[in-house]
Structures are given as structure tokens and as C-alpha cells.
C-alpha positions as CSV (number, residue, x, y, z in Angstrom):
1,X,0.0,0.0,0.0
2,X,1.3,3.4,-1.3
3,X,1.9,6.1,1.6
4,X,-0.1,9.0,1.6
5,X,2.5,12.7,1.1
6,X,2.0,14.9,4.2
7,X,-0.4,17.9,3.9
8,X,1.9,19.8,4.8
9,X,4.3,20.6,1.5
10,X,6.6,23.4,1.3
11,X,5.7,26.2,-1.2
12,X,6.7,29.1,-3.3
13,X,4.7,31.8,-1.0
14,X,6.7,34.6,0.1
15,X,7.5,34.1,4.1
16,X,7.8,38.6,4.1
17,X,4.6,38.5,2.7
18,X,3.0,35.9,5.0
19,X,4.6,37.6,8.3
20,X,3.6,40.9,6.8
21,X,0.2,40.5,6.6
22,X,0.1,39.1,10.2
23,X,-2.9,41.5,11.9
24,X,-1.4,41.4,15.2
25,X,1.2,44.3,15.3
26,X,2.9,42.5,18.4
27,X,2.6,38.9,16.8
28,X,4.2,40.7,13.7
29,X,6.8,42.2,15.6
30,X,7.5,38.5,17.2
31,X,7.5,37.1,13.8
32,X,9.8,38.9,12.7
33,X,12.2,38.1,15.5
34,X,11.7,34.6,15.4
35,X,13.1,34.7,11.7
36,X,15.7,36.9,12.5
37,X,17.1,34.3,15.4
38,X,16.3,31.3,13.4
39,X,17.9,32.6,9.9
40,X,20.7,33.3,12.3
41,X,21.0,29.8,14.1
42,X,20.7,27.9,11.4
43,X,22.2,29.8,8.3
44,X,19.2,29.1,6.3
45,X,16.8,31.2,4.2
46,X,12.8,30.3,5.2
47,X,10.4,28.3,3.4
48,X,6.6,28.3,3.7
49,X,5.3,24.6,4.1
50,X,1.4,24.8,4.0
51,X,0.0,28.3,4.5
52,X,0.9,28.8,8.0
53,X,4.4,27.6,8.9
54,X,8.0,29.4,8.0
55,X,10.3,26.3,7.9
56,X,14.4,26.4,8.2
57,X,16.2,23.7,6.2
58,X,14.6,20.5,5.3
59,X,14.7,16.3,6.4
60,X,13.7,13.3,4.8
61,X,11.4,11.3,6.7
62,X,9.5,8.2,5.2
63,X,6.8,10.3,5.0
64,X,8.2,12.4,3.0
65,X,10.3,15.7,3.5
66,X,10.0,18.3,6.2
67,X,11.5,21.4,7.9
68,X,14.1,21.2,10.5
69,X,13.1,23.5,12.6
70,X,10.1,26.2,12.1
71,X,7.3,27.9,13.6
72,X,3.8,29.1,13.0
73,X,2.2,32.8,13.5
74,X,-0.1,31.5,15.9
75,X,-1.3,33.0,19.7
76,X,1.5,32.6,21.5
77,X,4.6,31.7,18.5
78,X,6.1,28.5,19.4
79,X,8.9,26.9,17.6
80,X,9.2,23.0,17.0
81,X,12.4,21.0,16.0
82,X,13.0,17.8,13.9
């Protein structure tokens, strides 16, 4: 039996435009500091993967590929790591 891809794929969306158009002028401002910090720990440029998570460097799983280390502009910003 064939394995299903994950849902979540990375994309060509811009990850400026996406943390731009964050409403929250503090979550913005958090954004934008997460990047900063992760662009700087990991010396990679951010992906989107799906619509809502900026994604640093990539993994192969079985599943299928995924981001090292990333986080999502939700309420409060948490980071995960792979």
C-alpha cells in the first residue's frame, strides 16, 4: 500500500509577505524576530510549508520531507524542531 505525502508541503509563498500580513502588530513584531534568530542559528533562508508555517532547512522522513526547525504565526509563537 502506497503512503499517503504529508499535507503539509513546502511552497513558493513569500515568508515577508505571509509575516507581513500578520494582523497582530505584536505577533508581527514577534515574527519577525523569530526569523531573525532562526535565519541566524541555522544559516538558512525560510520556506513556507502549507499556508501557515516558516520552515528552516529540510529532512527526509518516510513520509516524505519536512523542515528542520520552524514555527507558525499563531497565539502565542512556538517553535518546533525535527
Amino acid at each position: 500500500m502506497a503512503k499517503a505525502a504529508p499535507k503539509t508541503q513546502k511552497t513558493k509563498a513569500s515568508v515577508t509577505e505571509f509575516i507581513g500580513a500578520v494582523e497582530s502588530d505584536a505577533r508581527r513584531k514577534d515574527a519577525k524576530a523569530v526569523d531573525k534568530m532562526l535565519r541566524a542559528a541555522t544559516g538558512e533562508k525560510p520556506a513556507m510549508w502549507g499556508p501557515s508555517i516558516v520552515g528552516y532547512g529540510q529532512y527526509q522522513t518516510p513520509t516524505g520531507p519536512w523542515p528542520r526547525i520552524g514555527f507558525p504565526c499563531a497565539k502565542p509563537i512556538w517553535c518546533f524542531m525535527c
